[in-house]
C-alpha positions as CSV (number, residue, x, y, z in Angstrom):
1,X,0.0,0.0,0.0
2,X,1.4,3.1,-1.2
3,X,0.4,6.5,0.7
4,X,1.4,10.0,0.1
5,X,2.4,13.1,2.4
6,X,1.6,16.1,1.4
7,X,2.9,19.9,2.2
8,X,0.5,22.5,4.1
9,X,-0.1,26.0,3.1
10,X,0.8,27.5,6.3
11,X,3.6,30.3,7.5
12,X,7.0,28.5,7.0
13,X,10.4,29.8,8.9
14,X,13.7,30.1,6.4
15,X,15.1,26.9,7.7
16,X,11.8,24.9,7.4
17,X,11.1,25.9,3.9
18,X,14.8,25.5,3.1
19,X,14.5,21.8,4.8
20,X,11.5,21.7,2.4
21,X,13.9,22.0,-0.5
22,X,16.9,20.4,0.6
23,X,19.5,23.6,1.0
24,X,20.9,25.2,3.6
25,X,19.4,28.4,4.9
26,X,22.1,30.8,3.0
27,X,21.5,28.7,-0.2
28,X,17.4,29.2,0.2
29,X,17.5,32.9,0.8
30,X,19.8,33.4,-2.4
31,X,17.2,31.7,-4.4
32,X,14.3,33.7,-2.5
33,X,16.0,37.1,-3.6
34,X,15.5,36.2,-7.3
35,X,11.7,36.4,-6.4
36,X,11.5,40.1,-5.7
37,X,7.5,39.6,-5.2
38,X,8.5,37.8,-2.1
39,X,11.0,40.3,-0.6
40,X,11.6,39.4,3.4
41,X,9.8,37.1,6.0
42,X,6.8,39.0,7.7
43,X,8.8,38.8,11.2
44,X,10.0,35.3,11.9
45,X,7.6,33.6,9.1
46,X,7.1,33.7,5.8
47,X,3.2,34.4,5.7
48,X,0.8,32.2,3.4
49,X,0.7,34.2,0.7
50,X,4.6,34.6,0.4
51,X,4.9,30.8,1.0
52,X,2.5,30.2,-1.8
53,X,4.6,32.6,-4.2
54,X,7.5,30.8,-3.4
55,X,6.3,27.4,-4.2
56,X,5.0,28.9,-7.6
57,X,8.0,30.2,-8.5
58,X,10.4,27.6,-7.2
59,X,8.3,24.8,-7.9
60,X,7.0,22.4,-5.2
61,X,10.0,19.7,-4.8
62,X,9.4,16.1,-5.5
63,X,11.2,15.7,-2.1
64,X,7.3,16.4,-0.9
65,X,5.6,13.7,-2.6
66,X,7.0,10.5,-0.1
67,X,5.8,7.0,-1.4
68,X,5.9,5.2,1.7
69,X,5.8,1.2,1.6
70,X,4.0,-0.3,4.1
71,X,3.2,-4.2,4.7
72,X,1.8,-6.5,6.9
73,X,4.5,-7.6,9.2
74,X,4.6,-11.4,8.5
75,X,3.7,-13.6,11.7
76,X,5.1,-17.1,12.3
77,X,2.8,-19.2,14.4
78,X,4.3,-22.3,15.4
């Protein structure tokens, strides 16, 4: 059985969004800069509307989509 996890739409911090993508946090605010729609975290977060211009622009990674396998655990009764 195959299951999928999914990203929120919700206020992201510069290290959880760069987590998201796989970069360090000075690699992640380089590529944020090229997005001048974005400009600077609101505070602490990135608010909703920022984080959904920055997945538009930069594309939602495939790191997001997880294809878990999960099976029965096999039981030997003696």
């Amino acid at each position: 059985m195959k299951t999928e996890k999914t990203i929120a739409l919700k206020p992201y911090t510069v290290t959880d969004l760069a987590k998201i993508y796989g970069v360090c946090n000075r690699t992640f605010k380089k590529w944020v800069r090229k997005i001048p729609e974005v400009g600077l975290p609101d505070g602490r977060y990135y608010s909703i509307p920022k984080v959904k211009l920055i997945f538009e622009s930069m594309k939602i990674p495939t790191a997001i989509t997880i294809e878990i396998e999960t099976q029965k655990p096999e039981l030997d009764l003696v």
